[in-house]
C-alpha positions as CSV (number, residue, x, y, z in Angstrom):
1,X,-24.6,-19.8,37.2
2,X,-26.5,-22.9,35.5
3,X,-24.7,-25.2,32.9
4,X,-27.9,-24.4,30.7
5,X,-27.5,-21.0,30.2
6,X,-27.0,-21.8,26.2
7,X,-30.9,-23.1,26.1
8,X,-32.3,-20.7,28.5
9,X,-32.7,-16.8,26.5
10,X,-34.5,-18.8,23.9
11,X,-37.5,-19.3,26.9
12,X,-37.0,-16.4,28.5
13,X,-39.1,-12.8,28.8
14,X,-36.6,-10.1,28.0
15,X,-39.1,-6.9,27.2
16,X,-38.0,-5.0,24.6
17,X,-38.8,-1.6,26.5
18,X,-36.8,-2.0,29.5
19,X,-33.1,-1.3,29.8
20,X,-30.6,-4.0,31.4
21,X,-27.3,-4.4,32.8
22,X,-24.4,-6.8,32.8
23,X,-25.7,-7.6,36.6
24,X,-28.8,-9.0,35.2
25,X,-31.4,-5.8,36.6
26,X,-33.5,-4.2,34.5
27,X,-34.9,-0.4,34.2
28,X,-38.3,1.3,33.4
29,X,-36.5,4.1,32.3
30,X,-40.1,5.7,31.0
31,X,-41.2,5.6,34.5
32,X,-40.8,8.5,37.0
33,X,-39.4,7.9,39.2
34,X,-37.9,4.8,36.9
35,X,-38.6,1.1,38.1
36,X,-36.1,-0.9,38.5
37,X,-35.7,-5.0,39.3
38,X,-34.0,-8.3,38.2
39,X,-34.8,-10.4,34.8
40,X,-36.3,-13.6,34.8
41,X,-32.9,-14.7,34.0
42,X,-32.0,-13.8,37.6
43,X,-35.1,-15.0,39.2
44,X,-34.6,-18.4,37.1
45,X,-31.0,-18.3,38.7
46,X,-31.7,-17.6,41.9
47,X,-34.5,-19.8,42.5
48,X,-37.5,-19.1,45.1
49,X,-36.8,-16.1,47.3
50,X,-37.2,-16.4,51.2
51,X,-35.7,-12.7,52.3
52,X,-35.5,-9.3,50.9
53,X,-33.3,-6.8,52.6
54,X,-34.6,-3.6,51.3
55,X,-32.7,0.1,51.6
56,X,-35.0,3.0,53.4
57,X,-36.7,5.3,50.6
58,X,-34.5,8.6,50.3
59,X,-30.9,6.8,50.2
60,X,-28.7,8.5,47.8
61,X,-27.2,5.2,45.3
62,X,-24.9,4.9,42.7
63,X,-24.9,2.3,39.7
64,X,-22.6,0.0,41.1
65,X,-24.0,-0.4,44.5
66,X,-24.6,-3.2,46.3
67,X,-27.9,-2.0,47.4
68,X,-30.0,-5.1,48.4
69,X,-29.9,-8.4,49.3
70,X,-31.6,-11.1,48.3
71,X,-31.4,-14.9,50.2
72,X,-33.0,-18.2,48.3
73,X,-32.6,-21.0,49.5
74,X,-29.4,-21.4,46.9
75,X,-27.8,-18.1,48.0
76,X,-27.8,-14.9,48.9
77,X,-27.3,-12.7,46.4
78,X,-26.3,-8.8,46.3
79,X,-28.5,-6.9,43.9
80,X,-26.6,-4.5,42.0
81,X,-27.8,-0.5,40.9
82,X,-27.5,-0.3,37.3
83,X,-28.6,3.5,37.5
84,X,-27.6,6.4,40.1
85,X,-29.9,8.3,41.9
86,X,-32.5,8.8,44.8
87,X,-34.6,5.9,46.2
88,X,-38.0,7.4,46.3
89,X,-40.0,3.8,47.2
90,X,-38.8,0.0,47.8
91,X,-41.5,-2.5,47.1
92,X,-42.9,-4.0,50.7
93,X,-45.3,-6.7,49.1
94,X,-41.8,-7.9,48.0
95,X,-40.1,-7.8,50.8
96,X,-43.3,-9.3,52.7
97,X,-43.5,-11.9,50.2
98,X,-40.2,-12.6,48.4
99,X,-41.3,-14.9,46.0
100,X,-43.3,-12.2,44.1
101,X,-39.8,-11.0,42.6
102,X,-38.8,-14.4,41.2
103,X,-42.6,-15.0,40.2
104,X,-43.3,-12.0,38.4
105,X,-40.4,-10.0,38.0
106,X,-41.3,-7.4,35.4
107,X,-44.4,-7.0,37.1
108,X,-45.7,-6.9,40.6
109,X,-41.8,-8.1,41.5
110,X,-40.2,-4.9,41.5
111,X,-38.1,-4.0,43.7
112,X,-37.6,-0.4,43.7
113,X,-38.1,3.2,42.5
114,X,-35.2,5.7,42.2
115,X,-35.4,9.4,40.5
116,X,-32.8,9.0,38.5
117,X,-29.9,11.8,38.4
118,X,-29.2,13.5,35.2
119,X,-27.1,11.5,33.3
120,X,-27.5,8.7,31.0
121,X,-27.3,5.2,32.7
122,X,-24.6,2.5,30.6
123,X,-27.1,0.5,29.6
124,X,-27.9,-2.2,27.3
125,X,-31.1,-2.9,24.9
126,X,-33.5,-6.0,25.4
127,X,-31.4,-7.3,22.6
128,X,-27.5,-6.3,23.9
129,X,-29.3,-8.2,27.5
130,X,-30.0,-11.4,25.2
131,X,-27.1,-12.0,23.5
132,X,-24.8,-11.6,27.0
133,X,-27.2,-14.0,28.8
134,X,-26.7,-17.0,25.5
């Protein structure tokens, strides 16, 4: 990662209703099914996206998973599950137009929907997320 990652959470959108994880993805858990995509802290990290490789809808995943991948022109980058579940839809306008994820990532950047299974998701709060990121 950057050598400015000190200066960076103080400029940074971390909203305070999402979940995160240590992977830098973040979760609509008050969705359903729950949305789920990366922070701007990723996006920032990753720089402009030029591929999406997205699962098929109905793929059984566990939080852990290497799921997607996502190429810049810096890297390509695994995206990691931070919940287990069912895929129920992957975001195409992404995967047509990558550069919606690093754009707008708690918004039309998305990158997928997953009915969640039962239990709880090791998560952290929008403020656990900002102190790991400083």
């Amino acid at each position: 990662m950057s050598e400015n990652n000190e200066a960076q959470p103080l400029n940074l959108d971390i909203p305070d209703h999402l979940s995160y994880s240590e992977e830098h993805a973040w979760v609509d858990e008050s969705a359903s099914p729950a949305i789920v995509g990366i922070t701007e802290y990723a996006a920032n990290e990753l720089g402009e996206l030029v591929f999406v490789d997205l699962p098929e809808p109905g793929i059984r995943v566990e939080a852990g998973d290497e799921i997607v991948e996502l190429e810049s022109a810096k890297a390509v980058q695994p995206f990691i599950s931070p919940v287990s579940g069912t895929i129920s839809y992957v975001n195409r306008d992404a995967s047509d137009d990558p550069s919606v994820i690093t754009n707008d990532p708690y918004g039309e950047g998305w990158i997928l929907k997953i009915e969640l299974d039962d239990d709880e998701p090791d998560l952290l709060t929008a403020g656990e997320y900002a102190k790991l990121i400083r």
